[in-house]
mmCIF file of the protein (N, C-alpha, C, O) and its ligand, coordinates in Angstrom:
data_MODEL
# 
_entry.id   MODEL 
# 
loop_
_entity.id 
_entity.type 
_entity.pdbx_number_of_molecules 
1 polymer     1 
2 non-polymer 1 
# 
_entity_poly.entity_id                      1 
_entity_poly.type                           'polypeptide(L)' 
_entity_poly.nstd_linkage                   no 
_entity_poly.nstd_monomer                   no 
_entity_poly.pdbx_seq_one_letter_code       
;(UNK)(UNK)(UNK)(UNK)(UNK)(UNK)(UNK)(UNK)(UNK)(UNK)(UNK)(UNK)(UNK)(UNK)(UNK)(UNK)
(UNK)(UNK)(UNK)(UNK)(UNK)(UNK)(UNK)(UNK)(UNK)(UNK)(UNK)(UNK)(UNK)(UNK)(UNK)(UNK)
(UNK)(UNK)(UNK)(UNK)(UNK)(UNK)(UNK)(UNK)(UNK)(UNK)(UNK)(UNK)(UNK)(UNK)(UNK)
;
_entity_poly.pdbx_seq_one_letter_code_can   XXXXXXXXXXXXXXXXXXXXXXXXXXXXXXXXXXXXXXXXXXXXXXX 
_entity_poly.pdbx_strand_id                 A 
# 
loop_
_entity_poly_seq.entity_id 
_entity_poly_seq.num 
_entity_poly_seq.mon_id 
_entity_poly_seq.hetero 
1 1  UNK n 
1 2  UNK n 
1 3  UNK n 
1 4  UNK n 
1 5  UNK n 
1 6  UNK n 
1 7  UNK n 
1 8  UNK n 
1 9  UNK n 
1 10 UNK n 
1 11 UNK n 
1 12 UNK n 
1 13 UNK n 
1 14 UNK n 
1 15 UNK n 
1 16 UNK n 
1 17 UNK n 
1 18 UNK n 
1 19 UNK n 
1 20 UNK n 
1 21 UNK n 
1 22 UNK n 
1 23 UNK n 
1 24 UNK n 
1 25 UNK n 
1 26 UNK n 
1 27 UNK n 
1 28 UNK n 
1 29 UNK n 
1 30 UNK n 
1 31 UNK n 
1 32 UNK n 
1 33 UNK n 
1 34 UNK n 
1 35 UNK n 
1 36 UNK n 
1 37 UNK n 
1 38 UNK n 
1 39 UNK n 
1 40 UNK n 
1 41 UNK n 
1 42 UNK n 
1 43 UNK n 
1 44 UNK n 
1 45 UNK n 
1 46 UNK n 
1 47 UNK n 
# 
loop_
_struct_asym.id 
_struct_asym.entity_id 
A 1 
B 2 
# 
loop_
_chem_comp.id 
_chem_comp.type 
_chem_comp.mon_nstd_flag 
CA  non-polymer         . 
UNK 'L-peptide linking' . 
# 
_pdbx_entity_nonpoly.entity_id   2 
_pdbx_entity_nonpoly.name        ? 
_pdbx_entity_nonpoly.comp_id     CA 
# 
_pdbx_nonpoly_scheme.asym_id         B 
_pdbx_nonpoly_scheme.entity_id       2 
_pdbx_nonpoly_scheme.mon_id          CA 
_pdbx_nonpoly_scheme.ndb_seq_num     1 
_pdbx_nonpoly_scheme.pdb_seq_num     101 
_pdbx_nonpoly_scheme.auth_seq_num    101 
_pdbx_nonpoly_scheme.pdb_mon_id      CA 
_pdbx_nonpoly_scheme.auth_mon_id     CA 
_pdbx_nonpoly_scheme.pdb_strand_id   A 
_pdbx_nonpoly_scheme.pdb_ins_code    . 
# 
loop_
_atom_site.group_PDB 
_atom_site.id 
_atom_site.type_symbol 
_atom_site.label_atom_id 
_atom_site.label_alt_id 
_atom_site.label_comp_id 
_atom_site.label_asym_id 
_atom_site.label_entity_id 
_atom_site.label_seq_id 
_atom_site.pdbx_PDB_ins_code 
_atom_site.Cartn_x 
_atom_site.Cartn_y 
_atom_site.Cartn_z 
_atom_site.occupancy 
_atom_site.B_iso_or_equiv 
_atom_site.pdbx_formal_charge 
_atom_site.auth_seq_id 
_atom_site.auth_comp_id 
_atom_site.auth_asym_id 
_atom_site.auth_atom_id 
_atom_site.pdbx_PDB_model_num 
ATOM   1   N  N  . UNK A 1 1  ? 0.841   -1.200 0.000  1.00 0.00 ? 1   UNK A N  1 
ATOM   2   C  CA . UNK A 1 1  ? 0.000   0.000  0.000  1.00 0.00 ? 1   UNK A CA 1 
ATOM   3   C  C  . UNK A 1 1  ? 0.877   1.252  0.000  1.00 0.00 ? 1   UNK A C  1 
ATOM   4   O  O  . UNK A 1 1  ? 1.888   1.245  0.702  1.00 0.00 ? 1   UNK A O  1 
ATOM   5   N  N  . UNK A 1 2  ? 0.518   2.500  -0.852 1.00 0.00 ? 2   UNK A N  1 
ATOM   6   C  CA . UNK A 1 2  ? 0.969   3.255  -0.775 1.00 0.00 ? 2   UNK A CA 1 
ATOM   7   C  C  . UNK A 1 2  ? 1.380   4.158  0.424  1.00 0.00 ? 2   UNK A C  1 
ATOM   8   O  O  . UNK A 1 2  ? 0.251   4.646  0.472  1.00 0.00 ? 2   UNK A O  1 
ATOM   9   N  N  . UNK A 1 3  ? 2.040   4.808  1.449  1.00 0.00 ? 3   UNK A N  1 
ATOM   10  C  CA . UNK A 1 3  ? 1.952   6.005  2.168  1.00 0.00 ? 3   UNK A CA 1 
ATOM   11  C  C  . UNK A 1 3  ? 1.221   6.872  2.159  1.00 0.00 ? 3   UNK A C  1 
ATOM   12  O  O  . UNK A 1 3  ? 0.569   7.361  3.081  1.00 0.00 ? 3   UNK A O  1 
ATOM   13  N  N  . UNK A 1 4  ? 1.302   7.239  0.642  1.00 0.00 ? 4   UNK A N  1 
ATOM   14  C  CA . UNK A 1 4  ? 0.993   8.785  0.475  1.00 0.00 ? 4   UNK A CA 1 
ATOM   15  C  C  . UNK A 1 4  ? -1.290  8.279  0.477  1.00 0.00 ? 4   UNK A C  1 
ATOM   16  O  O  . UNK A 1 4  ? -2.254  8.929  0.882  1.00 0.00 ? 4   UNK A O  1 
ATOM   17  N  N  . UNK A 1 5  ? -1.196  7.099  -0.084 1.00 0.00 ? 5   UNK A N  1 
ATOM   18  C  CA . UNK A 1 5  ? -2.669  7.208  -0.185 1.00 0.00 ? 5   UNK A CA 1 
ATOM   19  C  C  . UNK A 1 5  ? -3.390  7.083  1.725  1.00 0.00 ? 5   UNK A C  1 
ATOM   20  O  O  . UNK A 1 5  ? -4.581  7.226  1.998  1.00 0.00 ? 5   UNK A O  1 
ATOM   21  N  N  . UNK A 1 6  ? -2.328  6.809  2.705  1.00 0.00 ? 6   UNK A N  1 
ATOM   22  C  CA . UNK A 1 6  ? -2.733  6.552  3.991  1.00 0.00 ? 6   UNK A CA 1 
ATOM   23  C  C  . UNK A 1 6  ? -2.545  7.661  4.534  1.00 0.00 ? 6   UNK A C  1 
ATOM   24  O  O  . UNK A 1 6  ? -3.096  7.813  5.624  1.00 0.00 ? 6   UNK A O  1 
ATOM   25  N  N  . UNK A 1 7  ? -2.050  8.349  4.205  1.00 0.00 ? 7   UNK A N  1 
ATOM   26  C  CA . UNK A 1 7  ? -1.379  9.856  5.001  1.00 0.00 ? 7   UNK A CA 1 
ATOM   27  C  C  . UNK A 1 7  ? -2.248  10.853 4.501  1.00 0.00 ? 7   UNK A C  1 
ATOM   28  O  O  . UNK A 1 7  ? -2.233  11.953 5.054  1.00 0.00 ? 7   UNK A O  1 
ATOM   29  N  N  . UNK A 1 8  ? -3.149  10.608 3.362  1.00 0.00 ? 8   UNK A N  1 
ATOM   30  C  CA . UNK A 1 8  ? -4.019  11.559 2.694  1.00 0.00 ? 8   UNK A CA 1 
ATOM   31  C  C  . UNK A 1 8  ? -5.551  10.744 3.518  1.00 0.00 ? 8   UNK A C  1 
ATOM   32  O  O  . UNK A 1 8  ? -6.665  10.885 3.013  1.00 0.00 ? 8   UNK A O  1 
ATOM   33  N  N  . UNK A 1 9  ? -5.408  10.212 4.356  1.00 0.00 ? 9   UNK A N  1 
ATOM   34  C  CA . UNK A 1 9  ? -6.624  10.192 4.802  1.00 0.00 ? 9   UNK A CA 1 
ATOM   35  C  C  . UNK A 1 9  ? -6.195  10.103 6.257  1.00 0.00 ? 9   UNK A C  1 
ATOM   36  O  O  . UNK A 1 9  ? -6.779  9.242  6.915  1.00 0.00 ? 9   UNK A O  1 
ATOM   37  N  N  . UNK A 1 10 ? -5.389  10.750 6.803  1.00 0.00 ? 10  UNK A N  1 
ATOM   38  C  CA . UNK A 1 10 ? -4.816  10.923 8.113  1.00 0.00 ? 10  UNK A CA 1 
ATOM   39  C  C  . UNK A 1 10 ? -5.798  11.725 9.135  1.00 0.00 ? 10  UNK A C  1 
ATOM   40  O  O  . UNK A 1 10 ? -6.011  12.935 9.058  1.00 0.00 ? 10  UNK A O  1 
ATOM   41  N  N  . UNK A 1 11 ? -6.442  10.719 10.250 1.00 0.00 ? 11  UNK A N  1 
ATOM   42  C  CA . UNK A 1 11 ? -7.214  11.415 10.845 1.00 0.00 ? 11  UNK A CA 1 
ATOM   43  C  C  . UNK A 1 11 ? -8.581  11.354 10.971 1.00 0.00 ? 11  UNK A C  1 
ATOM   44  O  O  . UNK A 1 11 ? -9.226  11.835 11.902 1.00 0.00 ? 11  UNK A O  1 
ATOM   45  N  N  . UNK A 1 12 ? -9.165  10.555 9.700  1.00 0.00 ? 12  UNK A N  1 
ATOM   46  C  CA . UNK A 1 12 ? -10.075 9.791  9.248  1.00 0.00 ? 12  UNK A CA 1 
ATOM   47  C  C  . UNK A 1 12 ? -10.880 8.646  10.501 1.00 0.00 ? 12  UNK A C  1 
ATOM   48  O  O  . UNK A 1 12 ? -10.221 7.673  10.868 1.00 0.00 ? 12  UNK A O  1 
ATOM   49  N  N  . UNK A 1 13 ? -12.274 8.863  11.066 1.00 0.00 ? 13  UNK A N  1 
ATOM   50  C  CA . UNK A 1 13 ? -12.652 7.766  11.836 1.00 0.00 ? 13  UNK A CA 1 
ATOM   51  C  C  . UNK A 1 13 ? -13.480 6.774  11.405 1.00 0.00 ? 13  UNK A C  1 
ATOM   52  O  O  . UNK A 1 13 ? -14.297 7.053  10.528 1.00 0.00 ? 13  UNK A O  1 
ATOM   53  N  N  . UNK A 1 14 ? -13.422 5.500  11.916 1.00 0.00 ? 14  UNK A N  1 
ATOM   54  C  CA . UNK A 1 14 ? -14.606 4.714  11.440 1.00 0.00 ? 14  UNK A CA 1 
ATOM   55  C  C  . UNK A 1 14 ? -15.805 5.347  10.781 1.00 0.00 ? 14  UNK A C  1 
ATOM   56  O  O  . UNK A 1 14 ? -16.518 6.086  11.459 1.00 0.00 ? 14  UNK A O  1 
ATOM   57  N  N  . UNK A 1 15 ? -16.001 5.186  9.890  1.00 0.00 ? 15  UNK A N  1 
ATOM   58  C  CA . UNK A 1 15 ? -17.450 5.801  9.592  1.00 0.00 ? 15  UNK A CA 1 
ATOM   59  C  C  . UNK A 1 15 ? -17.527 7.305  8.794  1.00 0.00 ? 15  UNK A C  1 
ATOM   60  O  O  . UNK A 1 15 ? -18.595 7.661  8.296  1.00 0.00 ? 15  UNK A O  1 
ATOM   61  N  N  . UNK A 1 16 ? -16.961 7.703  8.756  1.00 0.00 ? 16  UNK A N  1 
ATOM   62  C  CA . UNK A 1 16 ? -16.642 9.335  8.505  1.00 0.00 ? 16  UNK A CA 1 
ATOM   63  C  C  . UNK A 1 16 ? -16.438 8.540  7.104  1.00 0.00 ? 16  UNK A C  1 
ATOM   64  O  O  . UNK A 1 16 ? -16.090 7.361  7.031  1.00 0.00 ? 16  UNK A O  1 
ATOM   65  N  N  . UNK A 1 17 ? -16.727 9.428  5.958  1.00 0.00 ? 17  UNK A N  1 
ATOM   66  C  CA . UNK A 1 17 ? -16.265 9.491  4.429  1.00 0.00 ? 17  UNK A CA 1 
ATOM   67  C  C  . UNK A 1 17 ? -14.504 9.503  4.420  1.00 0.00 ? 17  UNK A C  1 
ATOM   68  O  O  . UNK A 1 17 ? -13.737 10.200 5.084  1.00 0.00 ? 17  UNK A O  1 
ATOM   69  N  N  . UNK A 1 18 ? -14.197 8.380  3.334  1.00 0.00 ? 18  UNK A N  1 
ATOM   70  C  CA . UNK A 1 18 ? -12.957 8.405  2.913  1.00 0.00 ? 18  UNK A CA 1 
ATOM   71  C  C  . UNK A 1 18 ? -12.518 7.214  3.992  1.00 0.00 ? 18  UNK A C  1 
ATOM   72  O  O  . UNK A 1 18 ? -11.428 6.746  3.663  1.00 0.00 ? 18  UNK A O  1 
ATOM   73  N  N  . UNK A 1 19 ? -12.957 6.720  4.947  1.00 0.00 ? 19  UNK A N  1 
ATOM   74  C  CA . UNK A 1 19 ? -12.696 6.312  5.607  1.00 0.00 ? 19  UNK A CA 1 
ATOM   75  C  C  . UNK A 1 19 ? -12.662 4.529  5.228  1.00 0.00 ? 19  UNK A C  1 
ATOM   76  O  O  . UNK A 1 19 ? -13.761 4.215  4.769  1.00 0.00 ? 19  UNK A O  1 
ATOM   77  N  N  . UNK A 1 20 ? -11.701 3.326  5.305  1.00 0.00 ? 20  UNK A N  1 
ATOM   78  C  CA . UNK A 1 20 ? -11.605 2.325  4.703  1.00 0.00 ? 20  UNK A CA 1 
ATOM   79  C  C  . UNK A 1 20 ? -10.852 1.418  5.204  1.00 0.00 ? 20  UNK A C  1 
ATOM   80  O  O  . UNK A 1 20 ? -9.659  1.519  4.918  1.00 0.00 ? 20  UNK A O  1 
ATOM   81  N  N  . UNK A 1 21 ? -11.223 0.402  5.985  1.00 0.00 ? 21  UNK A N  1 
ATOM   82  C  CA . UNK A 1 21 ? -10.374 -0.574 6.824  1.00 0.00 ? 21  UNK A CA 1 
ATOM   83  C  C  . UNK A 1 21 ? -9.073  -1.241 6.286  1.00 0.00 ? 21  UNK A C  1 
ATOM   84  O  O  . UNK A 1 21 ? -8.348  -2.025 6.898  1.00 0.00 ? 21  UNK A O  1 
ATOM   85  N  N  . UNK A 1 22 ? -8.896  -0.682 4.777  1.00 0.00 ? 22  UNK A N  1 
ATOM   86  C  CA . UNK A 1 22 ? -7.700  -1.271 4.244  1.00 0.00 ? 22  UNK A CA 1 
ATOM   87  C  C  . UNK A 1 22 ? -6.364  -0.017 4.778  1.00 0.00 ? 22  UNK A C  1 
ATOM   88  O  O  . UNK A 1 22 ? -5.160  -0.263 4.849  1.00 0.00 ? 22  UNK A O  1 
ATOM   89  N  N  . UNK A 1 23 ? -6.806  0.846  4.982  1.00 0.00 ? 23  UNK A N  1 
ATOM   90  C  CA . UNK A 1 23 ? -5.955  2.200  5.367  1.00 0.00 ? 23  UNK A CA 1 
ATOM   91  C  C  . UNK A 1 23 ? -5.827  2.061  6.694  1.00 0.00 ? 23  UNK A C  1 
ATOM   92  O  O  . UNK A 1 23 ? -4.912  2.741  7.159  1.00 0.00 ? 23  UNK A O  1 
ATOM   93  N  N  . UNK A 1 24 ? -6.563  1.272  7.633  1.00 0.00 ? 24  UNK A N  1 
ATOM   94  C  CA . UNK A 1 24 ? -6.380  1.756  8.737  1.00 0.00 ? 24  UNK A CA 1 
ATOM   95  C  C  . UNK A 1 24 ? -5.515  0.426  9.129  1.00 0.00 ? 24  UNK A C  1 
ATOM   96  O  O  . UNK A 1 24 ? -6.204  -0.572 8.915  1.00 0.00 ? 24  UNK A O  1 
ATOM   97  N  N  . UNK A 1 25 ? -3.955  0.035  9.739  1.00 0.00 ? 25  UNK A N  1 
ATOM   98  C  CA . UNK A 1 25 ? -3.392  -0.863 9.036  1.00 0.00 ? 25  UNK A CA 1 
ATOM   99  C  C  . UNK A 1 25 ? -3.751  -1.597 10.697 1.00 0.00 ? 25  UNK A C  1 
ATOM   100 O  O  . UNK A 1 25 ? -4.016  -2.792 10.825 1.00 0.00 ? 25  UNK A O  1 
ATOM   101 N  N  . UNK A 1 26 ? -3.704  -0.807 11.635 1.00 0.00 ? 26  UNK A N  1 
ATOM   102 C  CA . UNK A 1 26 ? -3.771  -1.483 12.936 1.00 0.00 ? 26  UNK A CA 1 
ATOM   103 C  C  . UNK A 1 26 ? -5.216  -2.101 13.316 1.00 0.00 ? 26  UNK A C  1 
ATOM   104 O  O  . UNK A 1 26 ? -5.304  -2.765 14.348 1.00 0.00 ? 26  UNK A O  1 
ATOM   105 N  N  . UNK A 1 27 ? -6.339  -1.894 12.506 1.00 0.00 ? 27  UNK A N  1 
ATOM   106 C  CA . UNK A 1 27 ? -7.542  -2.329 13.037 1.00 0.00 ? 27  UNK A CA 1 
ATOM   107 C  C  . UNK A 1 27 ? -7.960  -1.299 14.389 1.00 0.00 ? 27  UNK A C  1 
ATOM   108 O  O  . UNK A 1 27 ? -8.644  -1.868 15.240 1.00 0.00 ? 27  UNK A O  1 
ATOM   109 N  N  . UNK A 1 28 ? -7.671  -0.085 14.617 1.00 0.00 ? 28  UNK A N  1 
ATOM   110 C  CA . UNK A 1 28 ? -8.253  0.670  15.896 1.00 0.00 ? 28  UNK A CA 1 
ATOM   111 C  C  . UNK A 1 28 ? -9.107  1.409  15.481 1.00 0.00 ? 28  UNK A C  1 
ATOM   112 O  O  . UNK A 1 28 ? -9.711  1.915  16.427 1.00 0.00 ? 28  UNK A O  1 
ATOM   113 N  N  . UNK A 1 29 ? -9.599  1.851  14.178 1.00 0.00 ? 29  UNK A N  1 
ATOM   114 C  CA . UNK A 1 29 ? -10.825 2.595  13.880 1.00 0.00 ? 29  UNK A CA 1 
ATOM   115 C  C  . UNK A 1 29 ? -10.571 3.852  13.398 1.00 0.00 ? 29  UNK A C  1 
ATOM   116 O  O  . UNK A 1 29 ? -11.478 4.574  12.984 1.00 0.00 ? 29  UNK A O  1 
ATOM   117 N  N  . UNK A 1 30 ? -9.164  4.251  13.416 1.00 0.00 ? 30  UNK A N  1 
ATOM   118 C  CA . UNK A 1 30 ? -9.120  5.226  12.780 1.00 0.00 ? 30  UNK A CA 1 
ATOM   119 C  C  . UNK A 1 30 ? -7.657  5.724  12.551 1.00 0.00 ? 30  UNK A C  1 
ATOM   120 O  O  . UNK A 1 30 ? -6.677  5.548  13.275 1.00 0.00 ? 30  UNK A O  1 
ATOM   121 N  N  . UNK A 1 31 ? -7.775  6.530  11.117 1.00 0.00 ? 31  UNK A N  1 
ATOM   122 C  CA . UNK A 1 31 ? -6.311  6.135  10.367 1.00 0.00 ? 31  UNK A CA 1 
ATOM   123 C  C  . UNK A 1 31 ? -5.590  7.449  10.918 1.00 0.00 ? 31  UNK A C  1 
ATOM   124 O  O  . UNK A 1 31 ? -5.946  8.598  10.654 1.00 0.00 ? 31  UNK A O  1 
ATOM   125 N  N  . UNK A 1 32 ? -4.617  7.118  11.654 1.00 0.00 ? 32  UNK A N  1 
ATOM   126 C  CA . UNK A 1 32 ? -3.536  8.134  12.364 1.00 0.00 ? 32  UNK A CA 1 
ATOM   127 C  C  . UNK A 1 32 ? -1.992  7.558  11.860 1.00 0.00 ? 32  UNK A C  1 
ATOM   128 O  O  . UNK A 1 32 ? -1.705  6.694  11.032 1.00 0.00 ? 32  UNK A O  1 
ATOM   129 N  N  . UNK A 1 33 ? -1.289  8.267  12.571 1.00 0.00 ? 33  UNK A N  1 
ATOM   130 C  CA . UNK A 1 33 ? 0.335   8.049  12.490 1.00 0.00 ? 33  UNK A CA 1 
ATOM   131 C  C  . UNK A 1 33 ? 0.668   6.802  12.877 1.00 0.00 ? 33  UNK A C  1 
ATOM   132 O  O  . UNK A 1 33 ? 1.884   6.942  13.007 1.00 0.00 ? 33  UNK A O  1 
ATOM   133 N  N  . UNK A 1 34 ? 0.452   5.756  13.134 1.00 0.00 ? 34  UNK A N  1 
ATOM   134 C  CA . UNK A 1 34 ? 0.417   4.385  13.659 1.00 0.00 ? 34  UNK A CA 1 
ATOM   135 C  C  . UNK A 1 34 ? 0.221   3.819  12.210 1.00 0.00 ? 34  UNK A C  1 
ATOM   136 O  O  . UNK A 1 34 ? 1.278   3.306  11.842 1.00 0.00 ? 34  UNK A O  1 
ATOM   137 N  N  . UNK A 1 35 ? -0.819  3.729  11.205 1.00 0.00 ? 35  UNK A N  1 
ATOM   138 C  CA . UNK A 1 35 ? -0.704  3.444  10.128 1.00 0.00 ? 35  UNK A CA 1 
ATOM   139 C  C  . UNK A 1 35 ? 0.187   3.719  9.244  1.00 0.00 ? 35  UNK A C  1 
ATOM   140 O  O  . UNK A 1 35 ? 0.762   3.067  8.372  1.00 0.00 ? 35  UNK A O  1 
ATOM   141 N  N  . UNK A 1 36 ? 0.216   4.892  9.637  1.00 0.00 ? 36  UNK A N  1 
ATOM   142 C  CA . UNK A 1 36 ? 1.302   5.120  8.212  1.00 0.00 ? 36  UNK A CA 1 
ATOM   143 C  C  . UNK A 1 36 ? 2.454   4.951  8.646  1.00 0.00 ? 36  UNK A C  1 
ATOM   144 O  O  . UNK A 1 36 ? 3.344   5.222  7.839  1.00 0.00 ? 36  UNK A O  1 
ATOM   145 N  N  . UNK A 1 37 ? 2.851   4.500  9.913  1.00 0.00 ? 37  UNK A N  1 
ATOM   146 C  CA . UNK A 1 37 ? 4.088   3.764  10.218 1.00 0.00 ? 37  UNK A CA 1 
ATOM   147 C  C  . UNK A 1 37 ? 4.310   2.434  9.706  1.00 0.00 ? 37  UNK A C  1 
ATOM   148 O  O  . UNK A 1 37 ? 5.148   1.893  8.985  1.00 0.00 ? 37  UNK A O  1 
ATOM   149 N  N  . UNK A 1 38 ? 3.066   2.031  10.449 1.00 0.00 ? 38  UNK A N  1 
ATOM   150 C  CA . UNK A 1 38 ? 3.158   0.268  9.835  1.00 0.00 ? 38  UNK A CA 1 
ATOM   151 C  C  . UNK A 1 38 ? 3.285   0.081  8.521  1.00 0.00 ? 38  UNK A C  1 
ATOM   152 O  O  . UNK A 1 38 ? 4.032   -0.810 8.116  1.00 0.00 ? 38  UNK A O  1 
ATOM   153 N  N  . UNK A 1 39 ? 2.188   1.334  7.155  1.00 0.00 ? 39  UNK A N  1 
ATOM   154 C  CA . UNK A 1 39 ? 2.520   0.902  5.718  1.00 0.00 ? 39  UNK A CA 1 
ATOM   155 C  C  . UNK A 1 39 ? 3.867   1.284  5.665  1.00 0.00 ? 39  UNK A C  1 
ATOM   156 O  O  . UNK A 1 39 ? 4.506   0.638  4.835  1.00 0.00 ? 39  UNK A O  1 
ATOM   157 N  N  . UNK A 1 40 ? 4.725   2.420  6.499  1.00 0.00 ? 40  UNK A N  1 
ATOM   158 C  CA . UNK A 1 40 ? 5.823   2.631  5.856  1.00 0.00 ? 40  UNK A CA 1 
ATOM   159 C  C  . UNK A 1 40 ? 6.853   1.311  6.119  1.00 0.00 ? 40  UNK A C  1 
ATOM   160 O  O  . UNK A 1 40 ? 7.586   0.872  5.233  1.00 0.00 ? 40  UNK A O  1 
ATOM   161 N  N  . UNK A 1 41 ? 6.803   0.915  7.096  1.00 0.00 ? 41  UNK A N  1 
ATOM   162 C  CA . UNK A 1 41 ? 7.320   -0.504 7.650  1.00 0.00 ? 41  UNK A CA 1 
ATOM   163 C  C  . UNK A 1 41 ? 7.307   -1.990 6.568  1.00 0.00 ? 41  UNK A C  1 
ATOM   164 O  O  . UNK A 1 41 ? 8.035   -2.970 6.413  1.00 0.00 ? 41  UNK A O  1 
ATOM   165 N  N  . UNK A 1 42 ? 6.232   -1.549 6.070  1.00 0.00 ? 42  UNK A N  1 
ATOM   166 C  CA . UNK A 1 42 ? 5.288   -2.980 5.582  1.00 0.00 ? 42  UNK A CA 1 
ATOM   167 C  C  . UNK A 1 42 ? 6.527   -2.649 4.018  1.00 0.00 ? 42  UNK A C  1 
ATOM   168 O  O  . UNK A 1 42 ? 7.337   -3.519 3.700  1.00 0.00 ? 42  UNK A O  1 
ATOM   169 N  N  . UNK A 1 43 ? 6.445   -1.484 3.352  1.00 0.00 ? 43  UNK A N  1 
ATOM   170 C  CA . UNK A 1 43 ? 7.504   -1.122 2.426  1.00 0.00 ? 43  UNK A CA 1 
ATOM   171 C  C  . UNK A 1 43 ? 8.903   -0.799 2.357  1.00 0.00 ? 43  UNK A C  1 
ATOM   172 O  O  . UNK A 1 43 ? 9.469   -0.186 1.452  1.00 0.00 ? 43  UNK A O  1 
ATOM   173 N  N  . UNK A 1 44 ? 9.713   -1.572 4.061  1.00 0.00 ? 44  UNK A N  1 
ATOM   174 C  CA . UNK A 1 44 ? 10.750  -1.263 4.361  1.00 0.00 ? 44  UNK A CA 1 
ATOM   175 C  C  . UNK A 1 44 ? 11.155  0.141  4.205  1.00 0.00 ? 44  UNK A C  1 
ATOM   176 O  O  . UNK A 1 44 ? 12.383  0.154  4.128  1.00 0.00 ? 44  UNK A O  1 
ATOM   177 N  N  . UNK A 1 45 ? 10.747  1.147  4.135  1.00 0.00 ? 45  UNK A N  1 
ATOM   178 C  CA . UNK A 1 45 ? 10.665  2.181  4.448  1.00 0.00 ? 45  UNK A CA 1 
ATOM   179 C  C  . UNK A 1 45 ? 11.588  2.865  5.563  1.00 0.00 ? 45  UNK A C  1 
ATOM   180 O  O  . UNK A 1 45 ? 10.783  3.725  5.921  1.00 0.00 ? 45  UNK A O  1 
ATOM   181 N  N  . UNK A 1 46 ? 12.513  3.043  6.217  1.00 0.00 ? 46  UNK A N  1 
ATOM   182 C  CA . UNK A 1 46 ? 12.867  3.686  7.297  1.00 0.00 ? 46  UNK A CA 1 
ATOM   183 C  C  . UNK A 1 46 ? 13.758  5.085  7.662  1.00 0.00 ? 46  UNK A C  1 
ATOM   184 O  O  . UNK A 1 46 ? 14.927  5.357  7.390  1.00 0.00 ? 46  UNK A O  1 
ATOM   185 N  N  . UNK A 1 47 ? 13.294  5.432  7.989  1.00 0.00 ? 47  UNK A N  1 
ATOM   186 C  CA . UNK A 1 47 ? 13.732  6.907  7.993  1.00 0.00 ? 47  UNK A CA 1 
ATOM   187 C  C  . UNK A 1 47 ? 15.150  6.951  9.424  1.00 0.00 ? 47  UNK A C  1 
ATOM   188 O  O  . UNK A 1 47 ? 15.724  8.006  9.692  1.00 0.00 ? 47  UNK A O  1 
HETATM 189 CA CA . CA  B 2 .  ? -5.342  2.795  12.875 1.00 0.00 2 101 CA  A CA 1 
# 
């Protein structure tokens, strides 16, 4: 999965528009900095 498509919905809660359980990578309901750690992780990614 992309970053940039998880980080563009940063903030996003269950239920709210834009909102999509494939983005939210931890399963907690809503897509924060925790996701887009894990996709950056998931793409060896490390800063
Ligand atoms: Ca989450």
């Amino acid at each position: 999965m992309d970053v940039q498509l998880v980080a563009g919905r940063f903030g996003l809660l269950f239920g709210q528009t834009g909102y999509a359980k494939r983005y939210d990578v931890n399963n907690d309901n809503s897509v924060d900095v925790l996701d887009i750690i894990a996709t950056a992780n998931d793409y060896g990614w490390h800063q």
